[in-house]
C-alpha positions as CSV (number, residue, x, y, z in Angstrom):
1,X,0.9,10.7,42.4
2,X,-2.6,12.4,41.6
3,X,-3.8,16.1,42.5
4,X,-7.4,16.8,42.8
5,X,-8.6,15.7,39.9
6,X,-7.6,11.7,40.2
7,X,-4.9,12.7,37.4
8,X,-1.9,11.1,37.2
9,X,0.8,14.0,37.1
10,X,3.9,11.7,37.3
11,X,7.0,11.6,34.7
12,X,7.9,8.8,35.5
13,X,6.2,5.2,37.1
14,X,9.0,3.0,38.3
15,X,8.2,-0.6,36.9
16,X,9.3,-3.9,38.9
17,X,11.2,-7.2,37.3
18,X,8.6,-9.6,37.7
19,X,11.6,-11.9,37.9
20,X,13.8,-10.5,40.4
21,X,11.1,-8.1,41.9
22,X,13.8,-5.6,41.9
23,X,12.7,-2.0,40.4
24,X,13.6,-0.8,37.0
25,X,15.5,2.4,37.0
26,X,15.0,5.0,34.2
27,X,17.9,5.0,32.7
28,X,17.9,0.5,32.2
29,X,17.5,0.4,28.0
30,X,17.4,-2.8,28.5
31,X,14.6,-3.7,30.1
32,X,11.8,-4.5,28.3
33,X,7.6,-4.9,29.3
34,X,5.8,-7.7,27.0
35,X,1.9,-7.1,26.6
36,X,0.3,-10.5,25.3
37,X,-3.4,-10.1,24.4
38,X,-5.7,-12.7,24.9
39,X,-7.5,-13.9,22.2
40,X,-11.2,-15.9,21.4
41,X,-11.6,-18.6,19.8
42,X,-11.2,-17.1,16.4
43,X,-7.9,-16.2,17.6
44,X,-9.1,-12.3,17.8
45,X,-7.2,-10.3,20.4
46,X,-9.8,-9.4,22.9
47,X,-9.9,-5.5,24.4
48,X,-8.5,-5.0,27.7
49,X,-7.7,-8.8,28.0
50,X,-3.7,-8.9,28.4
51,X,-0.9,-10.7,30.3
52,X,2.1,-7.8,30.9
53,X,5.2,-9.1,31.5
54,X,8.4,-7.0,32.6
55,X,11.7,-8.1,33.1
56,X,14.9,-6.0,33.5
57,X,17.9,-5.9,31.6
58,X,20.0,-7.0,34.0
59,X,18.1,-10.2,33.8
60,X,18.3,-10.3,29.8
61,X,22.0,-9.1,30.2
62,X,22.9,-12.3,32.1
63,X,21.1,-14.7,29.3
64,X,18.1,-15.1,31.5
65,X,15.5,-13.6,30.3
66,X,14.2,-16.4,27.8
67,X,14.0,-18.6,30.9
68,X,12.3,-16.4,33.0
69,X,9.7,-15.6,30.2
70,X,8.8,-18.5,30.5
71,X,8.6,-19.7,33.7
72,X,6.3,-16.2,34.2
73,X,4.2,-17.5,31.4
74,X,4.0,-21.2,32.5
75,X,2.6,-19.5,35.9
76,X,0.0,-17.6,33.9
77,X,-1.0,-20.7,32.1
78,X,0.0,-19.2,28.7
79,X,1.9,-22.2,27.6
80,X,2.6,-25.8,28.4
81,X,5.6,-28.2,28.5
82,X,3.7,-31.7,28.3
83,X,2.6,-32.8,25.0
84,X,-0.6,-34.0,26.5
85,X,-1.8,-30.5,27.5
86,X,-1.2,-28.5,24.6
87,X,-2.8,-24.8,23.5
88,X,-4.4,-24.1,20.6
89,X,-2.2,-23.5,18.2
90,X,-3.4,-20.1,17.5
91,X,-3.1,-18.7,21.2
92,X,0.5,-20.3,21.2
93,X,1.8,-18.6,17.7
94,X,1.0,-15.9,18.4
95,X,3.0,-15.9,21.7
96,X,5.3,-17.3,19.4
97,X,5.4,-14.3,17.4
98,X,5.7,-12.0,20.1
99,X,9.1,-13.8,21.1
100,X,10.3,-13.9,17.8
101,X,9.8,-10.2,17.9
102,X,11.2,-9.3,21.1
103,X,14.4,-11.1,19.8
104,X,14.6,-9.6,16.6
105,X,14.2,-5.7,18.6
106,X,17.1,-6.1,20.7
């Protein structure tokens, strides 16, 4: 909600699975929202250019939420299963990475 002022002067912003399109709850420590950045062609994140994704933990509870990454992320055209349409290799380690990490913090 916003007053006057355009402020925002809510706690809390419920967020949505983009998998189930189900809303988070507050108290889901599970859940988890995944900010890639897109980069140039010097593989240089570029401001204010990002893909968000959010899935729940319900989703990742149930062994999902690999599989739902990236179905969301095939959508977005972030990365390819044919061999003949491949990204560069920069855009897709560092998507790479990002998994990696999200599966190390759990």
């Amino acid at each position: 909600m916003e007053n006057e002022k355009k402020v925002l002067v809510d706690l809390y912003i419920p967020r949505k699975c983009m998998a189930t399109n189900k809303i988070i709850s507050c108290d889901d420590h599970g859940a988890i929202q995944l900010a890639i950045p897109k980069v140039d062609a010097n593989g240089v994140a570029i401001k204010g250019g990002e893909d968000v994704f959010v899935v729940s933990g319900f989703v990742r509870c149930k062994g999902f939420g690999d599989a739902a990454l990236n179905k969301l992320m095939h959508k977005k055209d972030l990365i390819s299963f044919s061999k003949q349409n491949q990204h560069s290799s920069k855009t897709y380690s560092l998507i790479r990475l990002s998994l990696i990490h999200l599966c190390l913090c759990r």
